[in-house]
N, C-alpha and C positions, 0 to 999 in steps of 0.2 A: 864693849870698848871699840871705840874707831879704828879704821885702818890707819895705818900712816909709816913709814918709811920708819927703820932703825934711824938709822945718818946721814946724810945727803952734805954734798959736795959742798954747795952753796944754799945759804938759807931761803935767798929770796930768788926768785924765778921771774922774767918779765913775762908779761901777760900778751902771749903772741896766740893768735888764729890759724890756724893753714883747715880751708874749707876742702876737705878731699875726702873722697871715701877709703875706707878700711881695704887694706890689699893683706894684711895679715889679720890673724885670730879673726875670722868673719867666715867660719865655719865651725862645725859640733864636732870637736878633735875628742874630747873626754868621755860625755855621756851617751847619752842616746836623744834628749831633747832639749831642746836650748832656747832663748831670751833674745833675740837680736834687733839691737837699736835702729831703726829709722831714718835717725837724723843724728846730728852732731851735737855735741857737749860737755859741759865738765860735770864729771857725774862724782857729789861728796861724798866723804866717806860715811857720814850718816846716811846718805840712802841707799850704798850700798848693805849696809849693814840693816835697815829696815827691811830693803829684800829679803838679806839669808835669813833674819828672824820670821817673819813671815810666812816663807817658805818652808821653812822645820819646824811650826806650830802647824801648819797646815795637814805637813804627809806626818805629825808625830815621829819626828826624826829617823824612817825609813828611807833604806834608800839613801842618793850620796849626792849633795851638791858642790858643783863648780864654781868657784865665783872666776872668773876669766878676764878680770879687770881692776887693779892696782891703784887706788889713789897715793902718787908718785908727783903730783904738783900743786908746791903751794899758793896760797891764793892769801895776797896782805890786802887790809882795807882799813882805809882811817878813819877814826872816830866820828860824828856827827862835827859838826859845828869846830871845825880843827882849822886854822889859817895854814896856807900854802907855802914852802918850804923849809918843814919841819924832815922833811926827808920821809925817805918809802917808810910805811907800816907798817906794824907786826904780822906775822901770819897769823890768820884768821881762821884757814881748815884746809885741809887737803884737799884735793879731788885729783880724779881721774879722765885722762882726754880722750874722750869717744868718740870718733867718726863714724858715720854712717853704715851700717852694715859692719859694727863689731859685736861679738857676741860677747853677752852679758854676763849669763849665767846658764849651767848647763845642769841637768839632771840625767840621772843613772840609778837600776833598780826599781823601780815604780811604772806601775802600768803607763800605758797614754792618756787618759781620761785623767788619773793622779794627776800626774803631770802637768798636766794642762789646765787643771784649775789652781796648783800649786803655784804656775808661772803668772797666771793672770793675776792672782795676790802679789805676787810680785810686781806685775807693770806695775800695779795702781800706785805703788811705791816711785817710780821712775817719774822724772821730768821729763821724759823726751818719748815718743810714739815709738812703740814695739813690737814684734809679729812672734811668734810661735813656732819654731824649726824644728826638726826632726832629721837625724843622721842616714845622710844620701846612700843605698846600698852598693854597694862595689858590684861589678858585673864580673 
């Protein structure tokens, strides 16, 4: 089943941009290795969810994933062939607004090697160019 919010304030959302990169969650706070986007976008709740499937067929549900991202905004879109003001459309699906340098998904418990072919099944899932982090050691 999809992500998507209990209740929200307002049903419909304007569909606004801000091109900046990630100043939070754009580090591996949970696991040990993490997913972290590239580039900007609305990431749906289907592909978020193709990720975690992916990812716990991969490692055989060892081991613990993060998902570290929220689709919290909806996205309405009108019919094909609909004449102009009939008023804003129904929502159509959730997604999530990702900037640059947010992390995606985090893994805990599973080797590096695991890992790391666990996440790449997971990019292949992603719209948007991804790298492969690993949790910075404290001095």
């Amino acid at each position: 089943m999809a992500l998507m919010p209990k209740r929200v304030k307002f049903r419909k959302e304007m569909r606004r941009v801000r091109p900046r990169k990630a100043t939070k969650g754009n580090y591996v706070a949970y696991g040990d290795y993490g997913l972290q986007a590239l580039e900007g976008c609305w990431l749906k709740a289907t592909c978020i969810e193709a990720g975690r499937v992916a990812a716990m067929h991969f490692v055989k549900r060892e081991g613990k994933l993060f998902i570290r991202v929220f689709p919290n905004k909806p996205i309405s879109k009108k019919p094909l062939e609909t004449r102009m003001g009939t008023g804003k459309a129904d929502v159509d699906y959730w997604a999530a607004r990702v900037k640059p340098g947010t992390m995606l998904f985090e893994m805990a418990g599973v080797p590096e090697v695991v890992a790391k072919q666990a996440l790449v099944r997971v990019a292949m899932k992603m719209p948007v160019k991804t790298r492969f982090v690993s949790r910075r050691t404290q001095v």
